[in-house]
C-alpha positions in Angstrom: -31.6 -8.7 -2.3 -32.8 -5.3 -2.8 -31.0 -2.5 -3.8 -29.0 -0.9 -1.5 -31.2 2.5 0.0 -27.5 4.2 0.4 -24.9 4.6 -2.1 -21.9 2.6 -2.2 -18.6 4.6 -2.0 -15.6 3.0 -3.2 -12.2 4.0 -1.3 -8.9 2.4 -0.4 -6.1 3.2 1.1 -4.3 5.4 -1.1 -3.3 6.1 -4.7 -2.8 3.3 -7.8 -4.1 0.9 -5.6 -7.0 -0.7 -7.8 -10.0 1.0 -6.9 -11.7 1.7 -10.6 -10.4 -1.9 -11.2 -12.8 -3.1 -8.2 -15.4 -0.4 -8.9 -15.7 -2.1 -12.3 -16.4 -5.6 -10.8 -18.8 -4.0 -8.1 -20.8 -2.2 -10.3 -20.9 -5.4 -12.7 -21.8 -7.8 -9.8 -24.5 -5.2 -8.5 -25.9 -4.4 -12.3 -25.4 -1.0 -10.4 -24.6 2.4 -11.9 -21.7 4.2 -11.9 -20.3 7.7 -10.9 -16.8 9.3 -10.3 -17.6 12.8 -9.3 -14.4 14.2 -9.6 -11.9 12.9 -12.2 -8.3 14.7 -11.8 -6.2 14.0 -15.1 -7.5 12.1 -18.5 -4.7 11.9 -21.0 -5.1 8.4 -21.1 -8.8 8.5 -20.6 -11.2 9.4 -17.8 -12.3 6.1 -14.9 -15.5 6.0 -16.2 -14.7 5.7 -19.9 -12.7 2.7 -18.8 -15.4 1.4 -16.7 -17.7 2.1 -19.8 -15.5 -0.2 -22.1 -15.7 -3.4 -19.3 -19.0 -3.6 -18.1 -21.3 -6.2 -19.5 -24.7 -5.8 -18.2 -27.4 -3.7 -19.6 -28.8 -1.8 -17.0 -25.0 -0.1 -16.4 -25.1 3.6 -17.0 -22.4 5.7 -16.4 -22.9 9.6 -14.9 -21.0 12.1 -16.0 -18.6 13.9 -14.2 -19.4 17.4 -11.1 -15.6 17.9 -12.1 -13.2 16.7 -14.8 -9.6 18.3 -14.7 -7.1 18.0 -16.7 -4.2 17.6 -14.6 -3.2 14.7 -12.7 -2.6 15.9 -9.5 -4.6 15.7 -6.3 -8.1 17.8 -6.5 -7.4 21.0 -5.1 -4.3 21.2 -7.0 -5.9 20.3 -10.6 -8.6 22.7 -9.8 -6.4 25.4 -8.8 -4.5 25.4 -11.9 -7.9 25.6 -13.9 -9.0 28.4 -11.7 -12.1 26.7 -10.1 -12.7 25.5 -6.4 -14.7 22.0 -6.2 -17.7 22.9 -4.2 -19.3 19.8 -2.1 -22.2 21.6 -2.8 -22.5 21.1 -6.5 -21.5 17.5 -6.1 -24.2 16.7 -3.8 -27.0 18.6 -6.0 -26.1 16.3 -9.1 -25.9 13.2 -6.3 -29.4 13.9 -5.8 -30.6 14.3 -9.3 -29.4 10.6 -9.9 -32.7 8.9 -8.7 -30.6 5.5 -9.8 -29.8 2.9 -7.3 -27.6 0.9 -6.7 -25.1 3.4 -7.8 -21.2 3.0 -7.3 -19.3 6.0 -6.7 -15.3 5.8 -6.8 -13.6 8.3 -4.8 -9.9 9.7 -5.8 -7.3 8.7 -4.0 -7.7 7.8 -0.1 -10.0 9.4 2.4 -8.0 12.2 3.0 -7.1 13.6 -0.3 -7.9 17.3 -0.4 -10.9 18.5 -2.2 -10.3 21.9 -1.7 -8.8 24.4 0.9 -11.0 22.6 3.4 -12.6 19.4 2.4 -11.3 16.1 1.9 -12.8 12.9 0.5 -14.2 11.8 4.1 -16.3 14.9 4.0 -18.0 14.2 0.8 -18.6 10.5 1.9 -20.5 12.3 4.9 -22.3 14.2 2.7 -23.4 11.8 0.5 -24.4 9.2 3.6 -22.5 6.1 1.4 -21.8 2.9 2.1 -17.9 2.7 1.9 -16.3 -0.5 0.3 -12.5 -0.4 1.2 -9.9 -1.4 -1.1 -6.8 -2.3 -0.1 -3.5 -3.7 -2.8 -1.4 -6.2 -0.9 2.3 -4.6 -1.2 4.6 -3.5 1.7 3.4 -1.0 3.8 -0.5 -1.7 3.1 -0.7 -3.3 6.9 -0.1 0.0 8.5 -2.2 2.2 5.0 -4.8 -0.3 5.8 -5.5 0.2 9.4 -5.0 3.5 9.4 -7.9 4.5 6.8 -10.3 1.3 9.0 -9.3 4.2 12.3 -10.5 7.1 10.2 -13.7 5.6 9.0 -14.4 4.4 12.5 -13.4 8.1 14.1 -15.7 9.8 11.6 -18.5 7.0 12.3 -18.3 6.1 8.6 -20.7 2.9 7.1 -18.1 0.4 6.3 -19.1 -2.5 4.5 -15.7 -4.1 4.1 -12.1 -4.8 2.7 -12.0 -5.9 -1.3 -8.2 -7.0 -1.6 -5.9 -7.1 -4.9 -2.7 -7.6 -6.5 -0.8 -11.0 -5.6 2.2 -9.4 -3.0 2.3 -11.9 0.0 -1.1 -12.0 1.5 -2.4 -9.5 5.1 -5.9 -10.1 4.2 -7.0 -11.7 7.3 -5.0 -10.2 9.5 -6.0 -6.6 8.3 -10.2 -7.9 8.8 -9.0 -9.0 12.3 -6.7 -6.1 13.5 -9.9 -3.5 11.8 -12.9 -5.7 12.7 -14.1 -5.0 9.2 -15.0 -8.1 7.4 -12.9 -8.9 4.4 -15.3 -9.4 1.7 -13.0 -10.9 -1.8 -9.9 -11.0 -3.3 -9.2 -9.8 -6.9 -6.3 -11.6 -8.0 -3.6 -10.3 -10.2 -4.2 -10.0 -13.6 -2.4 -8.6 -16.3 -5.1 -7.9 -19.1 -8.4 -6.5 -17.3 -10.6 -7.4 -19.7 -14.3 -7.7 -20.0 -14.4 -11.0 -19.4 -12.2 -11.0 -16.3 -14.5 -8.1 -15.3 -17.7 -10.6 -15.5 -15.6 -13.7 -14.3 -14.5 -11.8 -11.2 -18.1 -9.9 -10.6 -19.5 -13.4 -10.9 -16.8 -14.6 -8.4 -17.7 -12.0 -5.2 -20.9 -11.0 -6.2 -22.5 -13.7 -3.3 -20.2 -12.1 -0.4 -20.4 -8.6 -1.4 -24.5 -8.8 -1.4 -24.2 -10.2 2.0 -21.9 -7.8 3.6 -24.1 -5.0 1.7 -27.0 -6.3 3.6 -25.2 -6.9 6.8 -24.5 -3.5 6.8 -27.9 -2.2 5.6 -29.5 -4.1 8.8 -26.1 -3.2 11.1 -26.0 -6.7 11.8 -22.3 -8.0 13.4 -20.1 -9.7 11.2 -19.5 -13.3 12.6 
């Protein structure tokens, strides 16, 4: 397979819901780089440090930051309080000065976390033209989370790859890829130490279905 012409965007349904886990085993499985353009809050550490410590292959190369703010709040917020506003602008100019593809770039939070006084994540996904990989964390309430951001991306004519899945509470997997005709692509099961070997065990795992719905999606083919 070749690499993917567009970048792949990695979103989900919300907050805490797994997507640096599942941006680690995508960019493993795709030897693909990887970028989070805006990082809000790093006491514990920024995504692509931890990203950095669980990656095996040797082409993986991590971009640093358009913003990094120190408070753990949504965007606009942690930017506010550091007297800044995040300009879509400036993201997109270091975007293009990354000539490396595949590249995996994890959003924060859902689609429609604020970027500023005007701009949410779906905007920057625009902007960028990516390739969006949903994730979505089995617990109660993710049915309705779910469909929701699959209505969003298909109002705003968004590239949708599919669903990646994770956590271990009951299972709406199939039922979410048939209520929001996007295919469901894996399953990351629950795991308590995310090592660097479950990183490679799991990239390993998906890395078949996630180059097939990449290229599905690259040639708009219909998901059977």
């Amino acid at each position: 397979m070749k690499d993917p012409i567009h970048p792949i965007f990695i979103t989900g349904i919300g907050t805490g819901i797994g997507k640096t886990l599942v941006a680690a085993v995508v960019t493993e499985a795709l030897e693909a780089a990887y970028w989070k353009p805006v990082q809000a809050g790093y006491e514990d550490g920024t995504d692509s440090e931890w990203i950095g410590e669980r990656i095996n292959h040797p082409k993986g190369r991590l971009f640093p930051e358009a913003y990094k703010l120190s408070v753990a709040a949504s965007p606009h917020i942690a930017a506010r309080q550091e007297g800044v506003v995040i300009d879509l602008n400036r993201i997109v100019r270091q975007f293009e000065s990354i000539k490396t593809r595949p590249l995996v770039i994890e959003g924060a939070g859902g689609l429609f976390v604020p970027l500023n006084d005007r701009q949410f994540m779906i905007d920057l996904i625009l902007q960028l033209d990516a390739t969006v990989l949903l994730v979505s964390r089995n617990y109660l309430g993710s049915i309705n989370h779910s469909l929701l951001t699959a209505a969003a991306c298909r109002r705003q004519g968004l590239r949708v790859a599919g669903w990646i899945f994770n956590d271990q509470y009951m299972r709406y997997e199939q039922e979410i890829a048939q209520w929001s005709g996007l295919p469901a692509i894996a399953s990351i099961p629950f795991e308590g130490d995310l090592s660097r070997d479950f990183i490679r065990e799991q990239a390993a795992r998906i890395r078949p279905a996630l180059q097939e719905a990449l290229k599905a999606q690259s040639l708009n083919l219909p998901y059977l």
